[in-house]
C-alpha positions as CSV (number, residue, x, y, z in Angstrom):
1,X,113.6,131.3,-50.5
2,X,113.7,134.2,-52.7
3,X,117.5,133.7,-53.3
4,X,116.8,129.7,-54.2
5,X,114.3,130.9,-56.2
6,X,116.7,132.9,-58.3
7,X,119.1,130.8,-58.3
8,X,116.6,127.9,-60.2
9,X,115.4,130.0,-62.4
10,X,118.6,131.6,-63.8
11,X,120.3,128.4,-63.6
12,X,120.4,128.1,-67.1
13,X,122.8,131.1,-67.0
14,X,126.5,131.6,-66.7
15,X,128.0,131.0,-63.3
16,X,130.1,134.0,-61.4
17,X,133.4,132.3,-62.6
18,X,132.2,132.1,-66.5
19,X,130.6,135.4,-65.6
20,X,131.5,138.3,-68.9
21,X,132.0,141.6,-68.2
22,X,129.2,143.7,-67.3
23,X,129.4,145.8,-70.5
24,X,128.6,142.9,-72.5
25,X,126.8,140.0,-71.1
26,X,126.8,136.6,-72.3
27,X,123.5,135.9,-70.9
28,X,122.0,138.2,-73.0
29,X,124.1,138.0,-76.2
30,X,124.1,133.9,-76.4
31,X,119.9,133.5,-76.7
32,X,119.5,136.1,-78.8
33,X,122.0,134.8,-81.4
34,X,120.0,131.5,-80.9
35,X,116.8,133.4,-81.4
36,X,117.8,135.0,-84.4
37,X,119.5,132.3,-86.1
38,X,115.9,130.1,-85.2
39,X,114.7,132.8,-87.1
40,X,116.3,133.1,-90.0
41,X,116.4,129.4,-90.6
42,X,113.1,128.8,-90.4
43,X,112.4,132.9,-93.1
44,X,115.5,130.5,-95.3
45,X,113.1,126.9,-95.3
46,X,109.9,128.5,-95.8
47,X,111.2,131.0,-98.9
48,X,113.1,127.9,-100.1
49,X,109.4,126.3,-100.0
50,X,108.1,129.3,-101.4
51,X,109.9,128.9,-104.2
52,X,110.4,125.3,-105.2
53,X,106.4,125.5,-104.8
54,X,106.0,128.5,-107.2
55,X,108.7,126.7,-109.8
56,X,106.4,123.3,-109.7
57,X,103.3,125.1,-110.4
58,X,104.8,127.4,-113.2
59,X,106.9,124.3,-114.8
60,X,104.0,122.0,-114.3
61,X,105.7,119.2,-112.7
62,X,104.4,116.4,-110.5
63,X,102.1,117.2,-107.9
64,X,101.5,120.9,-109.6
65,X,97.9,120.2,-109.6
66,X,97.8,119.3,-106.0
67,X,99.8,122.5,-105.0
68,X,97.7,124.3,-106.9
69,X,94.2,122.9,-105.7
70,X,95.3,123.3,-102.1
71,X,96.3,127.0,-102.7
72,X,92.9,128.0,-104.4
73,X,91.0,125.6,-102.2
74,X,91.9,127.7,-99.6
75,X,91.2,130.7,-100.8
76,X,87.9,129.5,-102.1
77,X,86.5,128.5,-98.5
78,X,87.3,132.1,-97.3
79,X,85.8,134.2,-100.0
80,X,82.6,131.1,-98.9
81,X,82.5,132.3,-96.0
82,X,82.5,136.2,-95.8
83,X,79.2,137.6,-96.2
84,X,77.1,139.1,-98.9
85,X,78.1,142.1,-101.0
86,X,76.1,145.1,-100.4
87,X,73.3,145.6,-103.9
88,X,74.4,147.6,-106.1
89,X,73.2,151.3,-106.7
90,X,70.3,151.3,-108.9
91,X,71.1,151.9,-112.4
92,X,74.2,152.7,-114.5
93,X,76.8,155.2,-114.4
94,X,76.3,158.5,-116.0
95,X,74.4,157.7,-119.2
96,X,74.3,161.1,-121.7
97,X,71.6,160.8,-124.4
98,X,73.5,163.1,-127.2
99,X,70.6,162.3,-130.0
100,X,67.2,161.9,-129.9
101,X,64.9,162.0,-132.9
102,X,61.5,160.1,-131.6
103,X,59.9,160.5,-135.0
104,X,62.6,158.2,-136.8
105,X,63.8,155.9,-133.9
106,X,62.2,152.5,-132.9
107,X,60.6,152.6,-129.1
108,X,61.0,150.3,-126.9
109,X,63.1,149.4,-123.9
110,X,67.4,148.0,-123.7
111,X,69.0,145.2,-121.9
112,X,72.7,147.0,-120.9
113,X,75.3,145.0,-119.5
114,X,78.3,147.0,-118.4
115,X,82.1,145.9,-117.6
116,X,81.9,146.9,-114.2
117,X,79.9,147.3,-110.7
118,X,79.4,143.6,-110.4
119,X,76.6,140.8,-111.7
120,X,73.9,143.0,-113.2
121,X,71.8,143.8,-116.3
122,X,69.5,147.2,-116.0
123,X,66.4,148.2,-118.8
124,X,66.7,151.7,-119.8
125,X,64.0,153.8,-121.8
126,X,64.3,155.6,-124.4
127,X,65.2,158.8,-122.3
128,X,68.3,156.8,-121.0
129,X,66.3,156.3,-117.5
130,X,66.5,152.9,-115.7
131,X,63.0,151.1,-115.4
132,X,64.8,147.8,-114.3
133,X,67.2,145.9,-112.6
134,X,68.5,142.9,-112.0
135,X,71.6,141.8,-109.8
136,X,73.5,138.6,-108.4
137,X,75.4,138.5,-105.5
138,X,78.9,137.6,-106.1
139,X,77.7,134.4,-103.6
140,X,75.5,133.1,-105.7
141,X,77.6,133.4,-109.0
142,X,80.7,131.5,-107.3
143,X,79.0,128.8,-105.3
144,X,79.4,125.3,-106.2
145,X,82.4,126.6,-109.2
146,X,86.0,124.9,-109.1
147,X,88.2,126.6,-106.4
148,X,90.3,127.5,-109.3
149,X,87.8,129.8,-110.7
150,X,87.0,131.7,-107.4
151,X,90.2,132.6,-106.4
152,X,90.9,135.9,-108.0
153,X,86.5,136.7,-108.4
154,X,85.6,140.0,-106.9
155,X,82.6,141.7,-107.2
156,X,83.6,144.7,-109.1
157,X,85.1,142.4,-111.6
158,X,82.3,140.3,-111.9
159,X,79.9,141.1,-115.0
160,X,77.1,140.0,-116.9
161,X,77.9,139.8,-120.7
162,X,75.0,138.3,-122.5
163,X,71.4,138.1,-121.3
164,X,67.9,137.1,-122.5
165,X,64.6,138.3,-120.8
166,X,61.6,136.0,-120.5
167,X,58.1,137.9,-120.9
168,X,57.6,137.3,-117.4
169,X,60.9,139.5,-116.1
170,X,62.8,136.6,-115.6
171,X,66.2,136.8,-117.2
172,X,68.8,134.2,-118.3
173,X,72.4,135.6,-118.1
174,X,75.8,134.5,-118.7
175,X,78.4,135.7,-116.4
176,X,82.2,136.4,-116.6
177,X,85.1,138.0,-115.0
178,X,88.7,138.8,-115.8
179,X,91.0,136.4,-117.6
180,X,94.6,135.3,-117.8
181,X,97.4,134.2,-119.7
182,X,95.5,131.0,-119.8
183,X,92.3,132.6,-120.7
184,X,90.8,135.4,-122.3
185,X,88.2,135.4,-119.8
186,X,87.2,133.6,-116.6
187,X,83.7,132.4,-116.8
188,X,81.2,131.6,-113.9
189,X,78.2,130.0,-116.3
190,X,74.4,130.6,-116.1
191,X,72.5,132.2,-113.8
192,X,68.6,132.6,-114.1
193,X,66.9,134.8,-111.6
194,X,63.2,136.1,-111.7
195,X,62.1,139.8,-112.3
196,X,62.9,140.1,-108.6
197,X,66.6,139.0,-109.2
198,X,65.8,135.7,-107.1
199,X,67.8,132.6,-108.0
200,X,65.9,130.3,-110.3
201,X,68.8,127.9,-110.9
202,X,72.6,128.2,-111.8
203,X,74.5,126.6,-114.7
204,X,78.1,126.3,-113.6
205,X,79.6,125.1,-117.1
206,X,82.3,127.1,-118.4
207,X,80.1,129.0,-120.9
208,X,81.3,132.4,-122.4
209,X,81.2,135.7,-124.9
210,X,77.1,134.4,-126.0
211,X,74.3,132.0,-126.1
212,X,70.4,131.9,-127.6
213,X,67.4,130.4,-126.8
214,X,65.7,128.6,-128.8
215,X,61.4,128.4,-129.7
216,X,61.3,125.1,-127.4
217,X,63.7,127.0,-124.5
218,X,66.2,124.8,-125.3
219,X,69.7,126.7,-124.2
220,X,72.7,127.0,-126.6
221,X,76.0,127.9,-124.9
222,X,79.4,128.8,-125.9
223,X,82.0,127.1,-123.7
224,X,85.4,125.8,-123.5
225,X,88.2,123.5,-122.3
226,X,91.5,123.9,-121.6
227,X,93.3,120.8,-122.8
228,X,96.6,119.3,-123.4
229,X,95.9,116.7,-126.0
230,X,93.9,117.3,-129.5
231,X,92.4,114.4,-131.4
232,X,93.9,113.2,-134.3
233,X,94.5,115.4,-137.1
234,X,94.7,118.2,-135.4
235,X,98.4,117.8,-134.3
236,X,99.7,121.2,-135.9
237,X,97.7,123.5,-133.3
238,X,99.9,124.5,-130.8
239,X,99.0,122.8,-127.2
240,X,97.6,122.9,-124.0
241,X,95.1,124.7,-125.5
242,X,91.4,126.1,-125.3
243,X,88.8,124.2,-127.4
244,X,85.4,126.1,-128.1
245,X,82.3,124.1,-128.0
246,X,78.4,124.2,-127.9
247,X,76.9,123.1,-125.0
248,X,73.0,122.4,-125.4
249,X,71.2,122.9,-122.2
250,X,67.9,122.2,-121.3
251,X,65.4,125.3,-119.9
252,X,65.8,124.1,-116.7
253,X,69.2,124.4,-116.8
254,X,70.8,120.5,-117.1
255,X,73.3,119.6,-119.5
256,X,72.0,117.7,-122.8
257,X,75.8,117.2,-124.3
258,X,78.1,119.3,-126.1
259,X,79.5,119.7,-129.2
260,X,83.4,120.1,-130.2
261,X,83.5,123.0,-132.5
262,X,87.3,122.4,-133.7
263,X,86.4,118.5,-134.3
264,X,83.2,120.0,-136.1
265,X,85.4,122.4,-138.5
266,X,87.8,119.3,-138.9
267,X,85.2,116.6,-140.0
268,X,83.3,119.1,-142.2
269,X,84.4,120.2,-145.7
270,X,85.9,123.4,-144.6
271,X,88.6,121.7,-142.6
272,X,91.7,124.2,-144.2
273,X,90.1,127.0,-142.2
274,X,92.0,125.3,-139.3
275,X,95.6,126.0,-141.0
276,X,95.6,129.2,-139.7
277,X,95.9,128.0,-136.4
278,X,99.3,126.9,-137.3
279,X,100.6,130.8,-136.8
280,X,101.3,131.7,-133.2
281,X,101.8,135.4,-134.6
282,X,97.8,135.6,-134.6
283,X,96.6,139.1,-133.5
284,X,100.4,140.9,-133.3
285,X,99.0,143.4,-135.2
286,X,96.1,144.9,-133.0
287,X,97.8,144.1,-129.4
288,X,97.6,147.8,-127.6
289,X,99.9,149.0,-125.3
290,X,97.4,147.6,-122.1
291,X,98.2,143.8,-123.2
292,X,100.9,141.5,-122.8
293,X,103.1,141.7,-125.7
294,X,105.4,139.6,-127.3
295,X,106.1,135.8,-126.4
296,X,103.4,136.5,-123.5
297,X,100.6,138.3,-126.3
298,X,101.5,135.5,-128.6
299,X,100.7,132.5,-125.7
300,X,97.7,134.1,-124.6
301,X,96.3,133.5,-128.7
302,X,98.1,130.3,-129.1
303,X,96.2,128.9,-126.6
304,X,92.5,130.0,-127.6
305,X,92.2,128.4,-130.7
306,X,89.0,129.7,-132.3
307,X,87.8,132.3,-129.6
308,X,84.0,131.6,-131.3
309,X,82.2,134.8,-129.7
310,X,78.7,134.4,-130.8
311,X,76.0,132.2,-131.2
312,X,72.1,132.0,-132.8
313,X,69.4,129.8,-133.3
314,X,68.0,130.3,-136.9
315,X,64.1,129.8,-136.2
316,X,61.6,128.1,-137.8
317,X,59.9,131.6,-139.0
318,X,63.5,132.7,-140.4
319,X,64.3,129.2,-141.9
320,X,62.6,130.0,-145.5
321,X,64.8,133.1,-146.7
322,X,68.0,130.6,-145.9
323,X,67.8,127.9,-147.8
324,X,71.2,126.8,-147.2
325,X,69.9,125.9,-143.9
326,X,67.5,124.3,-141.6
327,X,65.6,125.4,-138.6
328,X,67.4,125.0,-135.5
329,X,70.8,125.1,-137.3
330,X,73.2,127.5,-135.4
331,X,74.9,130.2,-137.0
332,X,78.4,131.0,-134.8
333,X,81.6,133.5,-135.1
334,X,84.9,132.8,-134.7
335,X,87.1,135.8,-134.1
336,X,90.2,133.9,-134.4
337,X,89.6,132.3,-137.9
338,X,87.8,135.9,-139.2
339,X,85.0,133.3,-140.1
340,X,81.4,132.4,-140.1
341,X,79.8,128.9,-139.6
342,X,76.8,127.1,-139.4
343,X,76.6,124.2,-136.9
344,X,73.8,121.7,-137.1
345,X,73.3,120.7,-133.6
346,X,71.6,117.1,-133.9
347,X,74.7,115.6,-136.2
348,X,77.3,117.9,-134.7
349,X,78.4,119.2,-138.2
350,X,79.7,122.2,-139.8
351,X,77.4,122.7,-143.1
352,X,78.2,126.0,-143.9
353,X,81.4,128.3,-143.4
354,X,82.3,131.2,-145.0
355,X,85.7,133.8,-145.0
356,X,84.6,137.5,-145.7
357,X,85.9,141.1,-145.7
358,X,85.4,141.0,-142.1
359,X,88.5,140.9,-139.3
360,X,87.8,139.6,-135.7
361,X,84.1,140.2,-136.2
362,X,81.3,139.6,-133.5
363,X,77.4,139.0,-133.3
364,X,76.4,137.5,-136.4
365,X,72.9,136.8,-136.7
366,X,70.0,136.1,-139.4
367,X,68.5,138.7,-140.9
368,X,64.4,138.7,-142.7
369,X,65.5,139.6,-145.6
370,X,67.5,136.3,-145.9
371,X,71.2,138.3,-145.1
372,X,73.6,137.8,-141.9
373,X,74.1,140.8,-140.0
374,X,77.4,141.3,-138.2
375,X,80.0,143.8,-136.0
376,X,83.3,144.1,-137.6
377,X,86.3,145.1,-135.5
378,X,89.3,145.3,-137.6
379,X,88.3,144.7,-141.2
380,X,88.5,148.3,-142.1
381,X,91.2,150.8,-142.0
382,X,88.7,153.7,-141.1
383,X,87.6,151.6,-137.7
384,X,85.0,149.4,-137.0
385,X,82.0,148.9,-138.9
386,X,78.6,147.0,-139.4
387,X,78.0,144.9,-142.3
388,X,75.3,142.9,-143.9
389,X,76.3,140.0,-146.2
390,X,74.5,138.1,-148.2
391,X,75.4,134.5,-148.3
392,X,74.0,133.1,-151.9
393,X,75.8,136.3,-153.8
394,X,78.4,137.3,-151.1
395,X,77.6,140.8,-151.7
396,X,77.8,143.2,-149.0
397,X,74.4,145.3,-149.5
398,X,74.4,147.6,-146.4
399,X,77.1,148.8,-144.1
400,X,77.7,151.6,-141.4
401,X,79.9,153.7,-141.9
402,X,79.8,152.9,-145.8
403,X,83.1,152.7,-147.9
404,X,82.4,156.7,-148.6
405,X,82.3,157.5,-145.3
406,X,79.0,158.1,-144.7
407,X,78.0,157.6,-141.3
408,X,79.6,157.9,-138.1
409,X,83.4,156.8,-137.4
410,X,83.2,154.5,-134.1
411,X,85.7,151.7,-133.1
412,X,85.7,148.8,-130.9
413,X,88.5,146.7,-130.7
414,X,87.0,143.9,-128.7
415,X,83.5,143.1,-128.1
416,X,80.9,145.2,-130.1
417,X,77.2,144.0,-130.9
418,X,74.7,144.9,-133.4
419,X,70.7,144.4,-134.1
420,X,68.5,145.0,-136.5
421,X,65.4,146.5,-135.0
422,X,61.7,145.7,-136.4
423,X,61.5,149.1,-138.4
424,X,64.9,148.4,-140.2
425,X,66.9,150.7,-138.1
426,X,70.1,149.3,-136.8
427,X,71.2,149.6,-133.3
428,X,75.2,149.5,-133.1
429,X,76.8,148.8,-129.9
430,X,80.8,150.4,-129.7
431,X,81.6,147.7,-126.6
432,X,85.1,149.8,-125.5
433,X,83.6,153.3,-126.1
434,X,80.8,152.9,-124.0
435,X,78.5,154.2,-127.2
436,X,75.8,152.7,-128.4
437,X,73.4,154.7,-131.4
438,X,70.2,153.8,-133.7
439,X,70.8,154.4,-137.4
440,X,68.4,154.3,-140.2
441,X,68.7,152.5,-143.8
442,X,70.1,155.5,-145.1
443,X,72.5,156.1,-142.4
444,X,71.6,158.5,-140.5
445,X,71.5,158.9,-136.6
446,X,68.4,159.2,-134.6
447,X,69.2,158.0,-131.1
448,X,72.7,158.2,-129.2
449,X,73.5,157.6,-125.8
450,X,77.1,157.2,-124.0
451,X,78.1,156.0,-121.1
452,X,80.7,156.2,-117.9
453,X,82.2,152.4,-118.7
454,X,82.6,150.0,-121.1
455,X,79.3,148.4,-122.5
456,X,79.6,144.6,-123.0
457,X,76.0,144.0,-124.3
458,X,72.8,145.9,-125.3
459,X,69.4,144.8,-126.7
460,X,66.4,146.5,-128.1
461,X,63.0,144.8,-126.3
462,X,59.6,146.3,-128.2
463,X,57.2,147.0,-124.9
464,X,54.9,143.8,-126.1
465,X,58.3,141.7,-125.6
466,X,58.5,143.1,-122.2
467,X,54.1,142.5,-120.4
468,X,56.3,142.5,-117.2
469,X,56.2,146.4,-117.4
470,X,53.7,148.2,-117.1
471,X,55.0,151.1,-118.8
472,X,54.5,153.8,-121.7
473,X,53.8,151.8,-124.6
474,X,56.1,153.9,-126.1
475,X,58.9,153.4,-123.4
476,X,58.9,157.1,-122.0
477,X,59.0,158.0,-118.1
């Protein structure tokens, strides 16, 4: 039995009279090589896969959209399914108050949105001390996006960069992750949450860089799409491309429509502001040694056409010191064309634009005095600075640091944000420095604080803004 038993099962094998020598059998040495071989046949067919997949995504030929759908689908479902993150720790990283001069300063309590730790926005006093939190689980930011804009999300990336807060504690705010050679930035949408950080709805439009909210609580967003085709007349911008647009929401968080910004800027009267587009060069100049540079630096900038960074509702209390304007009109930034703008958002057009000393500025907004108010990047040799320009004269009445060099040296390439607090202090926000400092009208410095990480956004709330807290109406501990 035993013997027939060997026999069947090794009769698959070489017989005594095709038998090898011992030293070497064939029985061995024959499967083996087929194993192998199996092998590396099927390592050659699923590289060769491999590749012709990666060359039909990166070329952009048929069925590129499918491959890439079913790649990030996948991925999507997982990151789905895992659980929740862990909160975060309560409060920022290592914030240093340098300058503190309570006398001169205006009191109150600031919205600070860092570049890091995930989804969060925390209120700090005046003695740098955090009296508030609020936090989004990197769940709830990517649930119910496109596949395409989960696939890389994780929650240290993850960041809030503008925000509003409700008298109640609830706060609107916009979040945003890294980008890529196709974008600058890869953007999430809305979220509002209550003082308690629980989700009041989402917005999952591609919104980015800012938005305002208007007296009615009507939402106006910055957001984009990436498209291949441009309407006509606008054939001499270089596509695919992103095109920057307004998207009016309503307080509950539903889309009303949106407005084109580049077909805005074409239709109006300050159409030529679009001919710089034309230069895929844009931005050479200031490219650091962290970004891609040449062809690469020069695609990312070809394809985001205006990169409009701000946004603000002129209201109805504003609305007399501007003439040139209307209440409800929106006054916008683009980086990309060094320019300012006035949208009206009932006919969609452009009434106002304006060039200015400024260079890939940020956070314009109206001033009561009847001047715009705005953080310039690059304009100045000596670094960043704040201006204040005045758009009946075009004079420039105020700035920090001033063309003497009073004031203190600070630079932000990117980002940066600015206010103009009720005493007529400004508060200046150095985005890539992780600075932000209160200066008077005369320049000087009367509150400083730094911190551990970049700073995307900060805002100055008096404590009758804020009845949520019940704090020192003064905003100390």
């Amino acid at each position: 039995m035993f013997s027939h038993r060997a026999s069947t099962d090794l009769g698959d094998g070489p017989t005594k009279k095709d038998a090898a020598p011992a030293s070497v059998p064939t029985a061995s040495r024959k499967p083996r090589r087929n194993f192998l071989a199996a092998w590396l046949s099927r390592l050659g067919l699923a590289s060769l896969c491999y590749l012709l997949g990666a060359a039909v995504i990166f070329f952009e030929l048929p069925t590129s959209d499918f491959l890439r759908r079913a790649f990030v689908g996948g991925v999507a479902w997982y990151k789905e399914n895992q659980p929740l993150s862990p909160p975060p720790v309560q409060g920022l990283s290592t914030i240093e108050t340098k300058i503190d001069k309570p006398e001169k300063r205006y009191d109150g309590y600031t919205l600070c949105m860092n570049g890091g730790g995930g989804p969060r926005a925390v209120l700090i006093n005046m003695s740098s001390q955090p009296v508030h939190q609020w936090y989004t689980p990197l769940k709830t930011v990517l649930k119910g996006l496109e596949p395409s804009l989960t696939v890389a999300a994780r929650e240290w990336e993850i960041y809030y960069n503008d925000g509003h807060i409700f008298p109640n504690g609830d706060l609107l705010a916009l979040v945003e992750g890294p980008g890529n050679v196709r974008r600058m930035a890869t953007n999430y949408g809305l979220v509002k949450v209550d003082k308690d950080s629980n989700l009041l709805w989402k917005y999952s439009g591609g919104c980015h860089h800012s938005f305002d909210v208007g007296e009615d609580g009507t939402i106006y967003a910055l957001s984009y799409d990436f498209v291949k085709e441009l309407p006509a007349g606008l054939e001499s911008i270089p596509t695919p491309c992103l095109v920057d647009g307004v998207e009016v929401i309503s307080g509950d968080g539903k889309l009303v429509k949106r407005i084109s910004l580049l077909e805005s800027i074409k239709n109006s009267p300050y159409a030529a502001l679009l001919s710089t587009l034309e230069k895929p060069w844009l931005f050479r100049d200031v490219a650091t040694p962290d970004e891609p540079s040449g062809a690469a630096h020069d695609e990312m900038h070809r394809r985001d056409t205006l990169h409009t960074n701000s946004i603000q509702v002129l209201t109805r209390a504003l609305a007399p010191k501007f003439p040139l304007f209307k209440a409800g009109q929106l006054l916008i930034s683009s980086r990309h064309l060094d320019a300012l703008a006035v949208l009206d958002p009932d006919s969609g057009k452009i009434v106002w634009a304006t060039h200015g000393p400024w260079h890939a500025q940020h956070d314009a907004s109206f001033l009561d005095n009847g001047h715009l108010l705005l953080f310039d990047n690059l304009g100045s040799t000596r670094g960043s600075r704040v201006l204040e320009y005045d758009p009946h004269t075009q004079a420039l009445p105020w700035s920090y640091p001033d063309d003497n060099g009073l004031g203190k040296p600070f630079f932000s390439r990117t980002r940066g944000r600015t206010q103009r607090l009720p005493n007529g202090n400004t508060l200046i926000v150095s985005s890539d420095t992780g600075e932000m400092f209160e200066v008077t009208s005369d320049r000087e410095v009367v509150w400083f604080v730094s911190f551990a990480e970049a700073l995307n956004c900060a805002r100055r709330y008096g404590p009758p803004q804020l009845p949520f807290l019940e704090g020192d109406p003064r905003a100390r501990p």
